[in-house]
LUMRO-843586 format. One line per 2 residues: number of its first residue (from 1); their letters; for each residue y negated, x, z of C-alpha. Coordinates in nm, 4 decimals, decimal comma. Each point is the difference from the previous one (the first is absolute). Example, Ala and Ser with C-alpha at 12.3 -4.5 7.8 and 13.67 -1.06 7.14 Angstrom:
REM LUMRO-843586
1> AS> 0,4500:1,2300:0,7800  -0,3440:0,1370:-0,0660
This chain:
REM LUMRO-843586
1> XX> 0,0000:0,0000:0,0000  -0,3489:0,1504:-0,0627
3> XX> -0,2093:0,0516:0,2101  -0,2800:-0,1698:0,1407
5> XX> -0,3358:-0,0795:0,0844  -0,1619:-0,0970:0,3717
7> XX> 0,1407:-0,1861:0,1589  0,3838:0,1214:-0,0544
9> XX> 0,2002:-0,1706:0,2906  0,0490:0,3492:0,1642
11> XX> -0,3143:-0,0659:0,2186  0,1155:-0,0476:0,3453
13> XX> -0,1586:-0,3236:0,0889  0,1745:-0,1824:-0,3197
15> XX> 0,3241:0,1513:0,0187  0,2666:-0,2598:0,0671
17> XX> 0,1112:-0,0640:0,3464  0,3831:-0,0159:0,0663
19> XX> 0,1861:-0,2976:0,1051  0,1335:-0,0129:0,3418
21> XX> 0,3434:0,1635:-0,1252  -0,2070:0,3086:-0,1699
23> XX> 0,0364:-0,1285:-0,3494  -0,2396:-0,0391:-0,2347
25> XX> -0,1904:-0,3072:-0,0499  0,0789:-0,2041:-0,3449
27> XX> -0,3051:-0,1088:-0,2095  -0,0273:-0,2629:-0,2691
29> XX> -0,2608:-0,0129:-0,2275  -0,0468:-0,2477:-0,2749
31> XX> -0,2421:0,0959:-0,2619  0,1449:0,3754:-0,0438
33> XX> -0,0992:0,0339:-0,3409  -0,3490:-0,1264:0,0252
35> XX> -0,2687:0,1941:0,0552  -0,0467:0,0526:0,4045
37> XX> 0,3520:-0,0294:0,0544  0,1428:0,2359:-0,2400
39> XX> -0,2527:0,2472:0,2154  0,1248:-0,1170:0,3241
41> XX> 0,3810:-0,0120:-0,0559  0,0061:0,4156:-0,0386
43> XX> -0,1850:0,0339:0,3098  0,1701:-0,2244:0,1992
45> XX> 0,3321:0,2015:-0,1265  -0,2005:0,2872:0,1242
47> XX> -0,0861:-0,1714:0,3599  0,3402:-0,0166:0,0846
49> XX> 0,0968:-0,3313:-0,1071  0,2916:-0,1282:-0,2109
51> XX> -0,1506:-0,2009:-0,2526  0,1550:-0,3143:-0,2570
53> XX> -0,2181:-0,1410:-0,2289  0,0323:-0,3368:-0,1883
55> XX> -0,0730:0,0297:-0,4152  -0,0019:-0,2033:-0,2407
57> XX> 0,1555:0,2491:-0,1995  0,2231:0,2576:0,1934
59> XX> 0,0316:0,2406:-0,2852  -0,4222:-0,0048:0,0354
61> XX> -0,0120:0,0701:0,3396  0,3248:0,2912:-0,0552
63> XX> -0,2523:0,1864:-0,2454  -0,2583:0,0443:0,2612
65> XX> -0,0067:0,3917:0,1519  0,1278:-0,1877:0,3101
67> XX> 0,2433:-0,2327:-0,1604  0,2929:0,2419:0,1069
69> XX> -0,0845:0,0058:0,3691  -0,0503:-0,3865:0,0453
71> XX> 0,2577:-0,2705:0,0159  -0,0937:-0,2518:-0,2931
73> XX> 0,0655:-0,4049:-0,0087  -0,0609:-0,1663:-0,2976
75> XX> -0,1589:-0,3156:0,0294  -0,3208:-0,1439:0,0666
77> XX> -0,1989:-0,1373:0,3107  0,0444:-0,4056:-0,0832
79> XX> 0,4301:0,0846:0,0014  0,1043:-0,1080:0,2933
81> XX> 0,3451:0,1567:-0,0484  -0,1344:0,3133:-0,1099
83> XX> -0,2693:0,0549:0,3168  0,2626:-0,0726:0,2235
85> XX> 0,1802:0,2748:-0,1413  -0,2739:0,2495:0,0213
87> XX> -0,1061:-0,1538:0,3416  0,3580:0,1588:0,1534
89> XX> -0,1041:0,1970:0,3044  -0,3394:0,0531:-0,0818
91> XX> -0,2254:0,0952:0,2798  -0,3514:-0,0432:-0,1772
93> XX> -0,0891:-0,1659:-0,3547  -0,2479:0,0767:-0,2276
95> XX> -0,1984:-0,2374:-0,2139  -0,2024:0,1133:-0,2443
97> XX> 0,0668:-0,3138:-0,2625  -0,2985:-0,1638:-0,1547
99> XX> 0,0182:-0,2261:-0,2823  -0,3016:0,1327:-0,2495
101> XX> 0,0766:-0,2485:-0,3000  -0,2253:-0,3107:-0,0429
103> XX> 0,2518:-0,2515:-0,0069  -0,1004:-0,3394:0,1252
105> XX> 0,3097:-0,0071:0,2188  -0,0259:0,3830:0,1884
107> XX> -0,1614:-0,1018:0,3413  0,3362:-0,2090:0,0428
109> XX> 0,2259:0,2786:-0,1472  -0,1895:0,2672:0,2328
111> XX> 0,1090:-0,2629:0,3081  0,3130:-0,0590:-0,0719
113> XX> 0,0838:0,3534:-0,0524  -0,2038:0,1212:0,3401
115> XX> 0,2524:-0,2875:0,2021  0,3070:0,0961:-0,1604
117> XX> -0,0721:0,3364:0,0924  -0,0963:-0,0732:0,3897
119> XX> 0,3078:-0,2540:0,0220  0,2417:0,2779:-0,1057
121> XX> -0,1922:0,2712:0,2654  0,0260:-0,2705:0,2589
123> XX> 0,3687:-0,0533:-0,0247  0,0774:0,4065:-0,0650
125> XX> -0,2234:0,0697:0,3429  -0,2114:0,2651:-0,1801
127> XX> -0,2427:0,0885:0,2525  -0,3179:0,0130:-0,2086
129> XX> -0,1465:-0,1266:-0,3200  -0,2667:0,2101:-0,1365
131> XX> -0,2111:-0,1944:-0,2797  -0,3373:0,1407:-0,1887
133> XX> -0,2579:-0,3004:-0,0665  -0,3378:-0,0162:-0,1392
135> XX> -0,3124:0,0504:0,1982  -0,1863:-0,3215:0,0194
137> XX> -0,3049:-0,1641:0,1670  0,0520:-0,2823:0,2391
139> XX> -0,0875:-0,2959:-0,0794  -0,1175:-0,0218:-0,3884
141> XX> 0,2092:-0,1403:-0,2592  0,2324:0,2607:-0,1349
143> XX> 0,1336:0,0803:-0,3568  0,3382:-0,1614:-0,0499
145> XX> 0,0926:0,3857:0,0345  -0,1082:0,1017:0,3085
147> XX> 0,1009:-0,3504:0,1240  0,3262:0,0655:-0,0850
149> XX> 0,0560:0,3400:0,1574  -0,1530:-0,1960:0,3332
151> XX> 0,2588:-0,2649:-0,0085  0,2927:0,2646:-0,0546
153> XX> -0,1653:0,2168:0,3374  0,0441:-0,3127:0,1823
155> XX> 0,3246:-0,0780:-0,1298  0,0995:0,3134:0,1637
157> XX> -0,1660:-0,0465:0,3386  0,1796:-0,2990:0,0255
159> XX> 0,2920:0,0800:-0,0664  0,1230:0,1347:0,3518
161> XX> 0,0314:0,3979:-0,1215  -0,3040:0,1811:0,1449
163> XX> -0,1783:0,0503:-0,3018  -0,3034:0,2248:-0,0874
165> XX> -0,1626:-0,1210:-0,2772  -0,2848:0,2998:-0,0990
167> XX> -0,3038:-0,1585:-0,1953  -0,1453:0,2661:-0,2147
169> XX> -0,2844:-0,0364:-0,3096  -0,0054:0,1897:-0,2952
171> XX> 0,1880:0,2938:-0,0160  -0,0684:0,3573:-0,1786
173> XX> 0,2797:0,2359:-0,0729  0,0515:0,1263:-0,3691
175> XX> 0,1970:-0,2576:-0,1679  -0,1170:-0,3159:0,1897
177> XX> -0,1497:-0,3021:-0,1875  -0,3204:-0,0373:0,1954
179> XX> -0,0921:0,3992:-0,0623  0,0935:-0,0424:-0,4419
181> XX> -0,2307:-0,2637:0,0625  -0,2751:0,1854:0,1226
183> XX> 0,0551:0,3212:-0,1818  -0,0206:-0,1917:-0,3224
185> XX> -0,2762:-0,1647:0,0338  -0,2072:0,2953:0,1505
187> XX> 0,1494:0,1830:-0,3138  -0,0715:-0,2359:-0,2618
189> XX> -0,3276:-0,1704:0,0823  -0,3361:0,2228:0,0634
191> XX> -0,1591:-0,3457:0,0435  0,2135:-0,2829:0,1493
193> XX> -0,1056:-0,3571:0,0156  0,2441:-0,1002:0,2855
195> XX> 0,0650:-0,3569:0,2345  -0,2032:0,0096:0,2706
197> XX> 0,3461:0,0756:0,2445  -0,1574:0,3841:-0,0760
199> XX> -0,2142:-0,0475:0,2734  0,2875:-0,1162:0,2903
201> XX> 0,0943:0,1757:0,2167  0,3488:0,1632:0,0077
203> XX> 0,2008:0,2198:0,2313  0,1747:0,2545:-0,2676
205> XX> 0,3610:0,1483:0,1313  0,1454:0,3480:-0,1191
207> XX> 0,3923:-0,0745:-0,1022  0,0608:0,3086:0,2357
209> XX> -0,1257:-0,1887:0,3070  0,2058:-0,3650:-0,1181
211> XX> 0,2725:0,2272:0,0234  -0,0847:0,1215:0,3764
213> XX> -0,0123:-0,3560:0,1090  0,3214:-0,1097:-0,1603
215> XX> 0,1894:0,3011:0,1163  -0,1788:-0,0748:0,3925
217> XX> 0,0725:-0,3274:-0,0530  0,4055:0,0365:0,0316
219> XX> -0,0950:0,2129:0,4118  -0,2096:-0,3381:0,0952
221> XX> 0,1039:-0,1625:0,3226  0,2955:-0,2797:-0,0328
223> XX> -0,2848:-0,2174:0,1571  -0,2392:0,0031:-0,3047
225> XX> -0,0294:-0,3021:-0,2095  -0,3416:-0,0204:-0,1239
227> XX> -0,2305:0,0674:-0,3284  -0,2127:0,2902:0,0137
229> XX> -0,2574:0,1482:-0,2667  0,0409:0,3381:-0,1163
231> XX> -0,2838:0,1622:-0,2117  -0,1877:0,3633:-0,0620
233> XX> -0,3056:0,1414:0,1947  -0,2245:-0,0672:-0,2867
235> XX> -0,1920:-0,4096:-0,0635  -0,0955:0,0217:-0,3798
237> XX> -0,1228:-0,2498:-0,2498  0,1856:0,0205:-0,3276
239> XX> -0,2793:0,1274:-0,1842  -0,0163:0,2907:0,2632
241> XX> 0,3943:0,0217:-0,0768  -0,0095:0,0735:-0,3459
243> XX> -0,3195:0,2392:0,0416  0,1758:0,1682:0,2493
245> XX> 0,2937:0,0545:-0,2469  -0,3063:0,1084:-0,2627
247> XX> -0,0203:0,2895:0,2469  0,3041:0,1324:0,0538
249> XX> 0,0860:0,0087:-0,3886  -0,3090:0,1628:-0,0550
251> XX> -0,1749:-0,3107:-0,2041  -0,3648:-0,1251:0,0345
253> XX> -0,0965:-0,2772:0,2368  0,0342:-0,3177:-0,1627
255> XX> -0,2124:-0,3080:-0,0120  0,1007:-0,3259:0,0904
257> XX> -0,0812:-0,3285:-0,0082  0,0811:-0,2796:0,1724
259> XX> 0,0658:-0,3477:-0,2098  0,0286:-0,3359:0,1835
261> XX> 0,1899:-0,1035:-0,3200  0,3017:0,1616:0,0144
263> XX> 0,2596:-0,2184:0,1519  0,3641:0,1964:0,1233
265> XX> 0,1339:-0,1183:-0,3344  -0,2421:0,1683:-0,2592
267> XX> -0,0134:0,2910:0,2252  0,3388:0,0457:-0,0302
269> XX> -0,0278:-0,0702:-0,3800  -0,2284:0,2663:0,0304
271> XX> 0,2253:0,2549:0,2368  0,2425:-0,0577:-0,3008
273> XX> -0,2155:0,0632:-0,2744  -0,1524:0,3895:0,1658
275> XX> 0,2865:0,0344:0,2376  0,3797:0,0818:-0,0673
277> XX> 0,0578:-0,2552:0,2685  0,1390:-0,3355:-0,1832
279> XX> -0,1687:-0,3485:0,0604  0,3473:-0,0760:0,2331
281> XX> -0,0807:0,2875:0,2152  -0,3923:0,0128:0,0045
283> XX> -0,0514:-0,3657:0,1012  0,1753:0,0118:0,3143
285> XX> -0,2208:0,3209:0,0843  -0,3293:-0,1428:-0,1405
287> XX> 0,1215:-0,2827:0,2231  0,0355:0,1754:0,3116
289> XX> -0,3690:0,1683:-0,0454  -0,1739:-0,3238:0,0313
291> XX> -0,0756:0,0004:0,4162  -0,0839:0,3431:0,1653
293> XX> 0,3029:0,1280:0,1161  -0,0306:0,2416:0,3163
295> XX> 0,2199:0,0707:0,2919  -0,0983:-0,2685:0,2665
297> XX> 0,1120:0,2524:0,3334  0,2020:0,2762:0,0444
299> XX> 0,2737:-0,1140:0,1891  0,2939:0,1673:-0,1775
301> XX> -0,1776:0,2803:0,1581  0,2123:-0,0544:0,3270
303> XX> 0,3233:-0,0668:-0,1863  0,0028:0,3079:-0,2614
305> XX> -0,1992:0,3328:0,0827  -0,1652:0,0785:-0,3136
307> XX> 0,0625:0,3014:-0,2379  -0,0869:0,3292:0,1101
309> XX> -0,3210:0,0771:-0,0925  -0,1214:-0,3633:-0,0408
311> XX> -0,0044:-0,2247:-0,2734  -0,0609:0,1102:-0,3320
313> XX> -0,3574:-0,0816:-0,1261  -0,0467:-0,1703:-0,3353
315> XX> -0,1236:0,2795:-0,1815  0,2735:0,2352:0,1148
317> XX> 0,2447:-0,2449:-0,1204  -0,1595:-0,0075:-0,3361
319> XX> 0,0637:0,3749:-0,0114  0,3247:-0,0222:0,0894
321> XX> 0,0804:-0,2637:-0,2813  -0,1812:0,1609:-0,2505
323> XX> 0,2346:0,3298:0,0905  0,2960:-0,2011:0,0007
325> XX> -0,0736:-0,1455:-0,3800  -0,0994:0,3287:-0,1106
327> XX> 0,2972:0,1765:0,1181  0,2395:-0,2681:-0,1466
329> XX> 0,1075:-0,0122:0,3282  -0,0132:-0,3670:0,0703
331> XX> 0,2469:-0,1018:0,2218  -0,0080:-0,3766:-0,0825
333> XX> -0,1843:-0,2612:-0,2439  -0,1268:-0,3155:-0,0183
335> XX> 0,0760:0,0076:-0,3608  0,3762:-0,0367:0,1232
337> XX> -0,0460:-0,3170:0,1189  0,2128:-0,2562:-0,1476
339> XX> -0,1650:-0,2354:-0,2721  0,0231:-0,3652:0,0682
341> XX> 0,1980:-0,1546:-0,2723  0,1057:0,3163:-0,1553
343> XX> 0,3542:0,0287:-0,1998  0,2210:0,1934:0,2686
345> XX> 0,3468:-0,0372:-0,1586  0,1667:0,3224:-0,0958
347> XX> 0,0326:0,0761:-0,3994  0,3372:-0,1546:-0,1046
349> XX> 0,2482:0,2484:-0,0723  0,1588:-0,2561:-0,2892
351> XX> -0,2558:-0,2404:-0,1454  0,2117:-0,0434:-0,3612
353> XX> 0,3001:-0,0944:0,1723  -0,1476:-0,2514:0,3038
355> XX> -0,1551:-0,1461:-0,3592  -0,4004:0,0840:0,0590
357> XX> -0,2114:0,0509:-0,2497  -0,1390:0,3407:0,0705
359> XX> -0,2545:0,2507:-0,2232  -0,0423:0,3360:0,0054
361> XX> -0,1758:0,3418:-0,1356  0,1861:0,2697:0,0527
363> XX> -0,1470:0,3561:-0,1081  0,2330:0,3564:0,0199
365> XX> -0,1650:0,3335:-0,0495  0,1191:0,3638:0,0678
367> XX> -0,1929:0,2633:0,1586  -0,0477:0,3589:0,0809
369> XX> -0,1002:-0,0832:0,3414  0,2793:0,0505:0,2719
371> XX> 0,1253:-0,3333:0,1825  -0,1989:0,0998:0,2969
373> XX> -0,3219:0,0424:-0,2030  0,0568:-0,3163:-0,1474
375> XX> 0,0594:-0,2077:0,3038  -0,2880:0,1130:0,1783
377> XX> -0,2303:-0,1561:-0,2775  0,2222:-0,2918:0,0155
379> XX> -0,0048:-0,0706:0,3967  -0,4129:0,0489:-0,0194
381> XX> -0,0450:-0,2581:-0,2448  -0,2855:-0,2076:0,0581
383> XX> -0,2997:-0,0228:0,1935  -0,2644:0,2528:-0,0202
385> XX> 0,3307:0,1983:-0,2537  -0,0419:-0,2891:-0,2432
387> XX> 0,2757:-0,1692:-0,2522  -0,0243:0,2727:-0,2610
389> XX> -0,1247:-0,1988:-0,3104  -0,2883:-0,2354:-0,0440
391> XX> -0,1872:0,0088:0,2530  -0,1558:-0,2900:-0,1247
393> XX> 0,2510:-0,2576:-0,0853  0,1502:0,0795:0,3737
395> XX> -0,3519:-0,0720:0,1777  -0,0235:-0,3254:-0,2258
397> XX> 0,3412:-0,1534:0,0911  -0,1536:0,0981:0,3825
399> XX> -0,2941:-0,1599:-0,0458  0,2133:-0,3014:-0,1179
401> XX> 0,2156:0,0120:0,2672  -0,3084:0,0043:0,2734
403> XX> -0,1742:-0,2625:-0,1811  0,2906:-0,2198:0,0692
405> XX> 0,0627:0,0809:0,3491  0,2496:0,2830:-0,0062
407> XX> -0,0265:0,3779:0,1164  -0,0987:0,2111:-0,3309
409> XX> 0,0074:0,3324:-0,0797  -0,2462:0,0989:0,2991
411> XX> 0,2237:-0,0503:0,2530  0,1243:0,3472:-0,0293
413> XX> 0,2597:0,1636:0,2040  0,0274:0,1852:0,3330
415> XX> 0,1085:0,3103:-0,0893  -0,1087:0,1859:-0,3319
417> XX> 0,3568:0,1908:0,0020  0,2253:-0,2176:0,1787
419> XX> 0,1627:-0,3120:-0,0939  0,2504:-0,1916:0,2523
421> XX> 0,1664:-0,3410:-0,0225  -0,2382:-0,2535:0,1041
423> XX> -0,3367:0,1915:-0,1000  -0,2273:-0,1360:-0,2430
425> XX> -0,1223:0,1256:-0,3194  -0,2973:-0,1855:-0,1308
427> XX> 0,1670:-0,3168:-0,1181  0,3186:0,1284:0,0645
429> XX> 0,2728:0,0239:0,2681  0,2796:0,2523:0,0426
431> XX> 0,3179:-0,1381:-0,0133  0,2194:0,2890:-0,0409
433> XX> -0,0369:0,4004:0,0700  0,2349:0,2450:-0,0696
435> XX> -0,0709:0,3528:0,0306  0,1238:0,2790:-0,2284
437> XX> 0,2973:0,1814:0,1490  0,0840:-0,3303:0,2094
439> XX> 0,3591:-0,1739:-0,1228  0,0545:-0,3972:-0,0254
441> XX> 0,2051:-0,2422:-0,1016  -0,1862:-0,0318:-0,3127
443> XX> -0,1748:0,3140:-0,0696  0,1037:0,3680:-0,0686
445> XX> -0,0770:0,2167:0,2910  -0,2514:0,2263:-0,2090
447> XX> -0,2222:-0,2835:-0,1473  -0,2691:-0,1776:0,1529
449> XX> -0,1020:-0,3911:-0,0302  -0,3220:-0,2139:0,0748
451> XX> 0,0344:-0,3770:0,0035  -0,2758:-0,1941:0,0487
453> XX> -0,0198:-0,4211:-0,0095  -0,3148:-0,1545:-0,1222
455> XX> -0,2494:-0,1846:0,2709  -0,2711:-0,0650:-0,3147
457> XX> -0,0658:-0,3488:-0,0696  0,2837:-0,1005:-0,2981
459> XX> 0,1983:-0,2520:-0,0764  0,3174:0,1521:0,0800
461> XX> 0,1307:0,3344:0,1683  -0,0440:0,3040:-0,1273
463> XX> 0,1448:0,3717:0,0444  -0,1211:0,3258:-0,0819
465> XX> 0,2971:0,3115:0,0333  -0,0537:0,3675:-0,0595
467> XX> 0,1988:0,2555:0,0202  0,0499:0,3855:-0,0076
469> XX> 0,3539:0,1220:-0,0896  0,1146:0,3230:-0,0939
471> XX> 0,0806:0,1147:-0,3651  0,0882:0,3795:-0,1063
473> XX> -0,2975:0,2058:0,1403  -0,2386:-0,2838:0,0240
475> XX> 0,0194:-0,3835:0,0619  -0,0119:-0,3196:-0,1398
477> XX> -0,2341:-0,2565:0,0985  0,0801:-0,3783:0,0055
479> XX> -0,2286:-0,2967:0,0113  0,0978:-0,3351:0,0126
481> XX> -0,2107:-0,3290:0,0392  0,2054:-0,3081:0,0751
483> XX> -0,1547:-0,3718:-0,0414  0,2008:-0,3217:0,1473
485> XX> -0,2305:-0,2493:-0,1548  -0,0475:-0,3583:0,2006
487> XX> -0,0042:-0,2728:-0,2402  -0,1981:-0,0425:-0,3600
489> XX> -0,3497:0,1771:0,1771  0,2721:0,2744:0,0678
491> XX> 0,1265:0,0370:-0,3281  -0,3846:-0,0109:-0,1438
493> XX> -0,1307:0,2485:0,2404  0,2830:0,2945:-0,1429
495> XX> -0,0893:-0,0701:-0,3344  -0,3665:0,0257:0,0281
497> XX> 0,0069:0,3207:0,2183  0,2688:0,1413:-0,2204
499> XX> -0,3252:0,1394:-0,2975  -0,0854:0,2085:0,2954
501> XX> 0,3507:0,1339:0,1208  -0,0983:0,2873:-0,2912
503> XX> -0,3056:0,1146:0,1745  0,1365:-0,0042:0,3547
505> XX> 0,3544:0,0745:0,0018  0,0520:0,2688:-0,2436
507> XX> -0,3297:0,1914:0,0573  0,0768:-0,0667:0,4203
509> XX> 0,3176:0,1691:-0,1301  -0,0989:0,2978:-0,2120
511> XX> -0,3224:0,1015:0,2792  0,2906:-0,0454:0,2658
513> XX> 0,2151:0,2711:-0,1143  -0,2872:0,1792:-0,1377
515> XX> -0,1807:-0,0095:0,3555  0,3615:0,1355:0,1223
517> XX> -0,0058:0,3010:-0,2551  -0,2818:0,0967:0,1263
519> XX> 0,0032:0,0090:0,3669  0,1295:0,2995:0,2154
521> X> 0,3251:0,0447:0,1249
């Protein structure tokens, strides 16, 4: 496992403390993959704890650098059979689900899932629930959001597990939603005409110290059963956020202006349009921006000492963030996130014979390059590494895609070298690694294989596949699209797309291998 950052579980007041009989305590946490738990799970491994997690997808959570070292249930939080499972002997449970689609129906599928969870922790006798909410003001009306992540808090206290349920605001670590959001539009816009929510008041949180209180949170007196806020030293207004961001990248100051006209949905409309932050993901943010948000005591204080050293100020945690994205060291991503709605069923390893009707583009090209050489321009595909042909025709079917509510091509990917199953890539997500030198079932143990399934907007399911095998001194590269059309609009879509296959496909192709060629062993 690689190392990391402060806070790494090692400290002495967050390592794990024994059970009566000198073994170590078990910890569940659902939400692994996502972005503040797959931080947390590695340092809870490193507190001392055993550790299960719940996924979705168990081959997802398996590719993680801590997949090895946890035990892994597959399931999810609203399967009753499945948390049961995962709820064997567990002495404290994490929650770090939140539901960030805009379906009509979430605020009941958030519930449900928060009671099935306490039920199951009731009857198991886990000895703590540990659940991160929203900071909120008392007593204004609250976005169906942060409304949501109240109920679930006091679905929890009620339950009759001694639950902590740790409030906390926006939160800044590289790789978080809320800091792409301000680092994009600091970036983008020397002049921004913004809602007037710039000028609230907000109680910023470095990812670093979220960690410290989740980790603390486990040590907490059996007793406890209460919400408590959790925040940074620093009260900003947004505006004062995103300058302060201006600073630390070395930017100018930017101007601002607050508009009264900007409701939460054109802002996010707006977030979408500057922002690599889709309209699913922004609105719920915008949303939770609309009442000043600051830590109403400092209670938790007297239940969790803080870090060493104090909190981490806002513009340290900027620094940090900015570090972490330059390094390509980013531990976790919001761009990981699932996507509401999203095809998630594995390419079919028959489609002719189940009787599908199925399309592809498949390309083959040899090389000089060595397999290695070619795999590493294969596994950095994307993001800031681009698709290798036409630029232009790829940002237009983005644009199309964000125009009708999906991810695009801005969405990027967390790591500019690494690809593992689960991360996303632009509109993308990988389905399928296999590294060179790494035997399967259905690959040779010297060739190398990226799958990834389509989360654009289409009418059907799509599947992109390359691949770096060996041949004589060089390699071969192979590219395949696949296309599972869904009804007539299915069928249309292929054929009016398939003009452009020339310009994308084989020139993605021939500046693949030639990319490869050229890069240093």
């Amino acid at each position: 496992m690689t190392e990391l950052t402060q806070p790494t579980g090692r400290e002495d007041d967050l390592r794990a403390i024994p059970r009566d009989d000198g073994s170590a305590p078990v910890a569940l946490v659902l939400g692994a993959t996502g972005y503040i738990g797959g931080r947390l799970t590695p340092r809870l491994l490193n507190a001392g704890y055993r550790v299960r997690v719940l996924a979705r997808d168990a081959t997802r959570a398996a590719s993680f650098p801590w997949g090895a070292d946890c035990e892994i249930v597959e399931g999810s939080a609203d399967d009753a059979d499945a948390v049961a499972e995962a709820m064997r002997d567990v002495d404290v449970v994490y929650y770090l689900i939140h539901s960030m689609g805009a379906g009509k129906d979430f605020e009941e599928a958030d519930e449900r899932a928060a009671q099935t969870v306490a039920d199951a922790a009731a009857k198991a006798g886990a000895r703590r629930i540990v659940y991160l909410g929203g900071l909120h003001p008392d007593d204004v009306k609250l976005s169906p959001h942060l409304r949501s992540r109240v109920r679930v808090g006091e679905v929890f206290l009620e339950s009759g597990v001694p639950t902590l349920v740790l409030q906390a605001g926006v939160v800044i670590g590289s790789g978080s939603a809320s800091f792409e959001m301000i680092r994009h539009l600091t970036e983008v816009l020397p002049y921004m005409p913004a809602p007037k929510w710039v000028r609230n008041h907000i109680q910023p949180i470095a990812i670093r110290d979220v960690l410290h209180y989740l980790l603390g949170a486990a040590r907490v007196d059996g007793s406890v059963n209460r919400a408590v806020d959790i925040g940074g030293p620093d009260v900003l207004r947004y505006g004062q956020m995103m300058n302060g961001y201006a600073v630390e990248a070395g930017l100018p100051q930017r101007a601002i202006a607050a508009l009264p006209v900007l409701t939460p949905g054109l802002a996010s409309h707006w977030v979408n349009l500057v922002t690599p932050v889709p309209r699913s993901i922004a609105r719920p943010l915008v949303a939770s921006l609309q009442n000043e948000c600051v830590v109403k005591n400092r209670d938790v204080d007297d239940l969790i000492p803080r870090p060493t050293g104090g909190l981490t100020p806002y513009r340290r945690a900027v620094s940090l963030a900015i570090g972490r994205s330059n390094n390509d060291t980013i531990e976790t991503s919001w761009q990981d996130s699932e996507v509401s709605g999203a095809p998630s069923d594995p390419l079919p390893s028959d489609p002719d014979w189940a009787g599908r009707t199925v399309f592809t583009d498949a390309r083959t090209l040899e090389t000089k390059a060595s397999v290695d050489q070619l795999w590493r321009v294969i596994e950095g595909i994307g993001g800031t590494n681009g698709w290798y042909s036409s630029p232009f025709l790829w940002a237009v079917r983005g644009w199309m895609d964000r125009l009708v509510g999906g991810v695009g091509l801005r969405r990027g990917r967390r790591s500019r070298t690494e690809a593992r199953v689960g991360d996303a890539i632009d509109f993308w997500r990988v389905e399928a690694v296999e590294e060179p030198g790494v035997q399967t079932d259905a690959s040779d143990a010297s060739g190398g294989l990226l799958r990834l399934r389509a989360e654009m907007k289409v009418p059907g399911s799509a599947w992109l596949e390359l691949r770096a095998l060996p041949h004589g001194g060089g390699a071969t590269y192979e590219q395949r699209a696949v296309f599972f059309p869904r009804g007539l609009g299915g069928r249309l879509y292929w054929f009016a797309v398939l003009p452009f296959h020339g310009a994308i496909f084989a020139g993605m192709a021939a500046r693949i291998t030639g990319a490869a060629e050229g890069a240093k062993e």
